[in-house]
N, C-alpha and C positions, 0 to 999 in steps of 0.2 A: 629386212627386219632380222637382228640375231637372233640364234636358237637362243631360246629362253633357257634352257639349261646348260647352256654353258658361258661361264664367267670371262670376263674383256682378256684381248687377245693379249695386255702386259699387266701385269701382276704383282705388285714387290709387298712380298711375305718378310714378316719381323716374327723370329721369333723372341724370347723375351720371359727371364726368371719371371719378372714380375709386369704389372700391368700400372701401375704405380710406382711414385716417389719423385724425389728433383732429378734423379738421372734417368731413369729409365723410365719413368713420366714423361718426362721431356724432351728427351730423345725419339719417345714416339711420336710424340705431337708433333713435333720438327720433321719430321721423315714423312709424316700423313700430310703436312702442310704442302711440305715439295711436290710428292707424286699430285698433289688434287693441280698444281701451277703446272703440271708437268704430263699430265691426262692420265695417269695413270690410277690403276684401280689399287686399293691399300686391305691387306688384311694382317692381321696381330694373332698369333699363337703364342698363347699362356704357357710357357712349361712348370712354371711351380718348383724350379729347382737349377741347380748347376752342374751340369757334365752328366744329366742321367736320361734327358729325357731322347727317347730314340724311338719314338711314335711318328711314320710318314704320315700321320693326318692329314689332308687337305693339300698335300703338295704337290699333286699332280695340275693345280689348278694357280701355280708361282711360279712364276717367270725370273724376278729377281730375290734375290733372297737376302739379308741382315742379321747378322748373328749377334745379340747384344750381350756382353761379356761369354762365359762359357757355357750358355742357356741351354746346350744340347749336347746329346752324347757323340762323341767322333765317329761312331760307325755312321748316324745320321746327317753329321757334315759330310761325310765321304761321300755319301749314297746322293746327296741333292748334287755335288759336283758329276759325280760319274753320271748321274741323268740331265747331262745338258744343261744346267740352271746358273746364273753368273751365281755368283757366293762371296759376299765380303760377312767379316769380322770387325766389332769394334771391342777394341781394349781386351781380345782375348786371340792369342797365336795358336792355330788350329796344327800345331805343328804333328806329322811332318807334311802334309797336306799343303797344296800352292794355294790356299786363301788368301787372298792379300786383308792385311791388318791395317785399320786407324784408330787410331788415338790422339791422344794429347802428348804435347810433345813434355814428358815430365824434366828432362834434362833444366831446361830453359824455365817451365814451371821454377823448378827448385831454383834455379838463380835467382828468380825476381825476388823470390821468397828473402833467400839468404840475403840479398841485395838491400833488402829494406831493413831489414833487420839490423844489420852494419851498419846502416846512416842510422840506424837510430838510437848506434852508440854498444850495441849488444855483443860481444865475443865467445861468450859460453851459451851455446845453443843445445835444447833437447829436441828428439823428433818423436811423435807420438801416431802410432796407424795399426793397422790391421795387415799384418806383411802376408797374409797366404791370396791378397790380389793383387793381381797382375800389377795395377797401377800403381797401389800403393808401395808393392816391393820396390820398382823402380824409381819412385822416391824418395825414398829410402837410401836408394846405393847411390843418387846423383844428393842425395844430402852429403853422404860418406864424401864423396867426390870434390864439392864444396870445403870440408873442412881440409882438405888435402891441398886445394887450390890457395885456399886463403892462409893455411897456415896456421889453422887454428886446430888444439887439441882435441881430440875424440874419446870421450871415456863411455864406457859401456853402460854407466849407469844413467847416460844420458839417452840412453833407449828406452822406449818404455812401448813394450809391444804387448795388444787389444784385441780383445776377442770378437769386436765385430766395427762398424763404420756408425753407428749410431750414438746417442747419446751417452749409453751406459759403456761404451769404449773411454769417451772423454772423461766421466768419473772415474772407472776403474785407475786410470792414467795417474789422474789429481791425485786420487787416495796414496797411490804409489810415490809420486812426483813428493808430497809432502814425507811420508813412512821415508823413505830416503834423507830427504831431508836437503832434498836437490841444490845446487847451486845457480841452474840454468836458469838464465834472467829471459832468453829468447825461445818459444816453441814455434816450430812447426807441425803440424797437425796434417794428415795423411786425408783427412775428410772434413767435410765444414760441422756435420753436423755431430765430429768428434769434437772438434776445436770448443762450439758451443758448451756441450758437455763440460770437456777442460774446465773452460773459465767459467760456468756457473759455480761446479764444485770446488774452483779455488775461492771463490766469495763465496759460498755456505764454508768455507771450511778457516776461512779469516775472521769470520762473523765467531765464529766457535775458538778464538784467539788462536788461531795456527798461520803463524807466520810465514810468508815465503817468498823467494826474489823475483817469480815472472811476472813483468811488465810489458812483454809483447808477444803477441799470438798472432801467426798467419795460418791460414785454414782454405785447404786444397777444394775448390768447388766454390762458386758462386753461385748462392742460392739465398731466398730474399727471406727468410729469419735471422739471417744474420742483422739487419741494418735495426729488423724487430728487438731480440736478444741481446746481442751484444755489438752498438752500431760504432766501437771503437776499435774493430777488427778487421784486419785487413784480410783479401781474401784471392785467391787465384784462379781466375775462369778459365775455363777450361773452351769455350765458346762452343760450347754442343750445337749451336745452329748451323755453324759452318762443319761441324762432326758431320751433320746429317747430310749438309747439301756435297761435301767433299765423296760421302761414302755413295752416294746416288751416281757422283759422275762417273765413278772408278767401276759402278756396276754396269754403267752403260756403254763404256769402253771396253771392259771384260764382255759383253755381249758382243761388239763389231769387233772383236777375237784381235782388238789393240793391247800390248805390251804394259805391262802395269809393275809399278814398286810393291815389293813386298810389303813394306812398312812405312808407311802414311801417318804424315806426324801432322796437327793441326798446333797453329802457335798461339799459347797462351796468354793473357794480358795478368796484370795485377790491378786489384780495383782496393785500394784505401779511401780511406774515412773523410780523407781532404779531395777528392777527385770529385766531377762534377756529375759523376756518376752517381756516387752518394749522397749528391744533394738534392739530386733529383726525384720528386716524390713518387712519379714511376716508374721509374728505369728498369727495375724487374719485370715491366711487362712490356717492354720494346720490342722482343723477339717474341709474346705470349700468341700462341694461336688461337685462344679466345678471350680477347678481349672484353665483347661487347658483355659474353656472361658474368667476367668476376664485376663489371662495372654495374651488375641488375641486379641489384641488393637485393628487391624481391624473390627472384630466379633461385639465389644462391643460399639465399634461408630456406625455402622449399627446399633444396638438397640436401643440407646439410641436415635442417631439423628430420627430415626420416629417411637418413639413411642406415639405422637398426630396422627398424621395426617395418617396413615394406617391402625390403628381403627376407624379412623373417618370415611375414604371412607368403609371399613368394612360394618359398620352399616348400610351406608344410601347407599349403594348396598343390603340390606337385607341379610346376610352375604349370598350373592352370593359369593364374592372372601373371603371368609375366608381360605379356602386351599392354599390359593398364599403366606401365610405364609409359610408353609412346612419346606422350603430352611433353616428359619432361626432356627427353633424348630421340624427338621426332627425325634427325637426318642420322640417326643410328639407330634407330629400330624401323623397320621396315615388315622384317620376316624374319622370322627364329627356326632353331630346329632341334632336336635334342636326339642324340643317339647314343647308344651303346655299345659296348667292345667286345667285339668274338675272335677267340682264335682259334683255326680252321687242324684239324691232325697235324698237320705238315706245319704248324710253327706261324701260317702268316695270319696278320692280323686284319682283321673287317670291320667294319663299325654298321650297325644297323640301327636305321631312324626309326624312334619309337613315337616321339609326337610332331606335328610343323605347327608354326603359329602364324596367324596373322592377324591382323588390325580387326579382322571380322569374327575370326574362327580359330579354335585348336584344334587340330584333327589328332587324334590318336589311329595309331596306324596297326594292321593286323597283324600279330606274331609271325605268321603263316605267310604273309603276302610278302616274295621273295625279290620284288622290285623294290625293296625300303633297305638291303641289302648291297655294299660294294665296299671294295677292299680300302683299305683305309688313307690311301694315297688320293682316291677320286673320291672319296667323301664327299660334299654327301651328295648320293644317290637321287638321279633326277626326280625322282617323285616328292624330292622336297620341296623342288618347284619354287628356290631362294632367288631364282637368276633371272633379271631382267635388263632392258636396258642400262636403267637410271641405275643398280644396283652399282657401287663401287667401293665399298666396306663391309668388310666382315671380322668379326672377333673373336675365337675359340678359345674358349678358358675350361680346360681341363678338370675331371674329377676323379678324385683317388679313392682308392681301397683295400687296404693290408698290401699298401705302400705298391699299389699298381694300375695303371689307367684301366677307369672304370665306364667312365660314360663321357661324352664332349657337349657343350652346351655353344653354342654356333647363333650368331644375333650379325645379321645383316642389313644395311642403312645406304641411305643415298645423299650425298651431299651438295647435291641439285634441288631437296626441299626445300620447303620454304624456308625465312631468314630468322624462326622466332628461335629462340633461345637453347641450343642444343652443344653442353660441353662435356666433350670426348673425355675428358678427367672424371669428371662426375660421373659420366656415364662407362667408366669401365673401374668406378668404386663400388656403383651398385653389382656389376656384374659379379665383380671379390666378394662383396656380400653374400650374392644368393649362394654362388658355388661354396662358401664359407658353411652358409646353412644347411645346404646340401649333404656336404660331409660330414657334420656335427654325429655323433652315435657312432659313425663306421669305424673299426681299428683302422688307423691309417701307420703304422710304424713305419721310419725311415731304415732302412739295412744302414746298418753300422760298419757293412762290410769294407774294409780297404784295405794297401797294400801297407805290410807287416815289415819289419826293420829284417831285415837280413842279416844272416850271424857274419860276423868278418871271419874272413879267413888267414889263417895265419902258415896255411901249408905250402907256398909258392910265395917267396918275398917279393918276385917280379907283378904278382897282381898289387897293384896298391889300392883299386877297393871297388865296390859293385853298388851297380843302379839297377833300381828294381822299376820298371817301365809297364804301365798297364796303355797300352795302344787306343783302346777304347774310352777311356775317360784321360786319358792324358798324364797322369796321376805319378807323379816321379816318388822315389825313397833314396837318397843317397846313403850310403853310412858313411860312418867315422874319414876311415881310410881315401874315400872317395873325394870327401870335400877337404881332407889335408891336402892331397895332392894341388888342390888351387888354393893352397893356403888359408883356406878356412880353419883353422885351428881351436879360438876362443871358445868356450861353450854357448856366448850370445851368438857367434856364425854358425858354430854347428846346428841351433836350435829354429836361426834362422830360412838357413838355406837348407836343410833337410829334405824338402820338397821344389827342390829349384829345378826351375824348367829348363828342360833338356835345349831350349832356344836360348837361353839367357844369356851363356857366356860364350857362344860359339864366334869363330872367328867368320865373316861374312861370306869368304871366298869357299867357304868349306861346308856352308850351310845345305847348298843344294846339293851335296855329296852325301850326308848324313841322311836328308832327307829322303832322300832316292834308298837308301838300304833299306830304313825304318819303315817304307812304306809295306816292305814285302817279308819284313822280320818274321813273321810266323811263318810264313814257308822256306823262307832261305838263311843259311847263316852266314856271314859276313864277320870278317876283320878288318878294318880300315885305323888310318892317320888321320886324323883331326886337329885342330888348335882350338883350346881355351882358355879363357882368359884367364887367368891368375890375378890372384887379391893385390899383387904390385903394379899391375895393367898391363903385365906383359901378355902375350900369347904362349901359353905350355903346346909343346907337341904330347899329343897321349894316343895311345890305339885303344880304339873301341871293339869289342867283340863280344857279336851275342852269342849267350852262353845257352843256360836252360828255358824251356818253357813251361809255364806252371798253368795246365786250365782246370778252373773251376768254377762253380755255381754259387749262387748264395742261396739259392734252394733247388731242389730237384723240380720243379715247376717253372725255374727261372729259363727264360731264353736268351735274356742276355748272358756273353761271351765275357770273362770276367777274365781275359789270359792276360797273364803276368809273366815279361820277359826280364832277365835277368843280361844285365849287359856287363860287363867286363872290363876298366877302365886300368891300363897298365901305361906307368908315368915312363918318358922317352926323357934324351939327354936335350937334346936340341930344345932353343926359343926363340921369339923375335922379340 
């Protein structure tokens, strides 16, 4: 019989800005789907944000691990690699770290895009996205690549860059898109549920007699509002099912210490309005991994109708009745646990369980009683007594306070219960809810902190410009001088690539050179030759050299390391 406190011997941990949405929704359920076909046990860590969150909670108990865009801070991807754990990445390059990366292969994406577009008679093309992600810059620049190929002109005003991937990205666009006064009969759309956006507010803004030439819209993401909203739009899948079973094989190889591609491209389809795909009444839930709930009208009114007001009472009972969920997410609720965040003199952090719940009982646990105590890696603490056979899901969704992990709320399920109606969406809506309620009163402020533009310099004409490199979140600043040197010049590229990742334009052969220095930047300094790429697609030779280091805090209370290297980018004669 297993020790009941401790968790199956394979493990694959997601962690995860969010717990929700078509991507990162979907993405989980696809990966919980695989491990359950594939015996493995599934847990989900909420981080609530991008590149900050660097809490070990619970990971001395994950075997494999998935990073869903840049859901965590790089000292935290370090730290799970240097402790033995396979680590892949989706849609976010951990650089300079050997995570291997998957994605969508956006190159091929943009073809199909552009491809349709041309049959359907279109030459003057706009593209509209959110360029500070990963996917959607890349894009972007295989849009750029497109007009170069085909021969068609690229004017700037056919940019129209969004401040986020949602709806109000694609109004903002339209509003723009018209104020211009655009020519662009073709968009392409960096998100679906921009594209949507786009074309609602080009029909509220026709309806209001504002005229304009777009007649075809393609929209990055297949996701099934589309065929609701707008079902004469075509749309580019990205096939997140094969995302998830692609990223499981490369962790399971990374495990039997087999050879792996950095960069793992999954290949995209295009699904239009005339495909059999779109005719089919359910083809969006071909890949759904719960079926049988969205198909139980009843089930799915229960959810929906109280999903306010039964996280609300939740909360402000101190989730005394959190179990009286059960009923509705019975192979995910099992056993709960709720702990709190201590940090010890010395900087490390512990979480101590303050109630456990079960189907029968809350126990609230003694202050005093030093077994409800362990460091925040082995969380939680056998005395919570979550672990049993049948146990093989667990969910931590995070709570904040004057913008710092405050306390974990931990809800573990077995997916050997019975077969009545229990969906994992639903059931980690309600969990956003309570943790939602939870928070409600406390200051939660985000630090605003980031890296600052660097002054050029103008005293050594041989520097042609500096990168300001924060190791820890990833976080680039090039200035002016920096991106001339790869011909960035315009002020739409310089405002573009400002923040361009120190992976993006590197030449292949020279990647793992770069990497190898960067990894040890804070203690050593380094000058090297490199190749990148230049806006004509050649390769520049340039020498890197880190120059200053800058550390600082964003409060005297903070523990995180917030060093800002300053690199050095001086342009050579040589190219290929």
């Amino acid at each position: 019989m297993p020790d009941p406190h401790t968790p199956p011997k394979k493990t694959l941990g997601v962690y995860t800005p969010y717990l929700q949405g078509f991507y990162f929704g979907e993405l989980i359920s696809q990966l919980q789907q695989y491990c359950f076909l594939k015996g493995y046990a599934f847990t989900v860590i909420k981080t609530d944000s991008f590149g900050t969150f660097n809490s070990t909670v619970h990971s001395d108990h994950i075997d494999f691990v998935v990073i869903l865009r840049n859901a965590i801070h790089n000292q935290l991807a370090e730290h799970l690699v240097n402790t033995g754990k396979s680590v892949a990445s989706i849609a976010y390059d951990y650089f300079p770290l050997a995570i291997p990366m998957i994605t969508s292969d956006n190159e091929l994406g943009m073809e199909l895009a552009f491809n349709h577009l041309i049959q359907q008679g279109h030459r003057t093309l706009a593209f509209v996205g959110d360029l500070s992600q990963f996917d959607i810059r890349k894009r972007y620049e295989s849009f750029c690549d497109q007009h170069e190929m085909n021969g068609f002109e690229l004017a700037d005003d056919h940019i129209f860059i969004v401040n986020d991937t949602m709806f109000s990205g694609g109004f903002q666009a339209a509003n723009e898109y018209i104020a211009r006064n655009s020519q662009a009969t073709g968009i392409i759309c960096g998100a679906s549920l921009t594209s949507i956006g786009f074309a609602k507010q080009l029909q509220n803004l026709k309806a209001a007699n504002h005229k304009h030439c777009a007649t075809g819209i393609v929209g990055f993401d297949a996701i099934s509002l589309v065929p609701i909203t707008q079902p004469n739009m075509a749309m580019i899948d990205q096939n997140l099912h094969l995302m998830a079973y692609k990223t499981i094989g490369i962790l399971e190889a990374l495990h039997k210490n087999k050879t792996f591609e950095r960069h793992n491209f999954i290949e995209p389809k295009i699904i239009t309005p005339t495909t059999d795909f779109m005719q089919a009444e359910d083809a969006f839930l071909a890949t759904s991994t719960e079926i049988d709930e969205l198909h139980n009208a009843n089930y799915m009114k229960s959810i929906i109708s109280n999903l306010y007001e039964w996280p609300k009472n939740i909360a402000q009972n101190n989730l005394d009745s959190l179990m009286t969920l059960a009923p509705m997410f019975e192979r995910y609720m099992q056993k709960a646990c709720y702990g709190r965040i201590a940090i010890s003199k010395d900087g490390r952090e512990y979480i101590k369980i303050h109630k456990k719940f079960s189907s029968l009982e809350v126990t609230k646990l003694p202050a005093k009683d030093t077994s409800t105590l362990s460091i925040s890696a082995q969380y939680p603490a056998p005395c919570a007594d979550v672990y049993d056979s049948d146990i093989d899901t667990s969910v931590h969704t995070p709570i904040f306070r004057d913008h710092r992990l405050w306390s974990v709320l931990s809800v573990y399920g077995s997916s050997k219960k019975n077969k009545s109606p229990s969906s994992f969406s639903g059931f980690c809506a309600y969990l956003d809810s309570i943790t939602t309620q939870l928070t409600l009163g406390m200051l939660n402020k985000k630090s605003s902190h980031s890296i600052q533009p660097c002054s050029e310099s103008g005293d050594d004409t041989t520097i042609v410009g500096k990168i300001q490199w924060n190791p820890n979140t990833g976080e680039t600043f090039w200035d002016k001088n920096a991106l001339n040197s790869l011909g960035l010049t315009s002020e739409l590229e310089q405002s573009i690539y400002k923040n361009l990742d120190l992976t993006d334009r590197i030449h292949p052969d020279d990647d793992n050179l770069l990497r190898e220095h960067l990894i040890n930047a804070k203690e050593n300094e380094f000058h090297i030759e490199i190749r990148l790429k230049h806006k004509n697609k050649s390769y520049q030779a340039v020498q890197i050299e880190r120059a200053s280091i800058d550390h600082n805090k964003i409060n005297s209370d903070d523990n995180n390391d917030n060093t800002i290297i300053t690199l050095l980018i001086t342009l050579q004669h040589n190219s290929e």
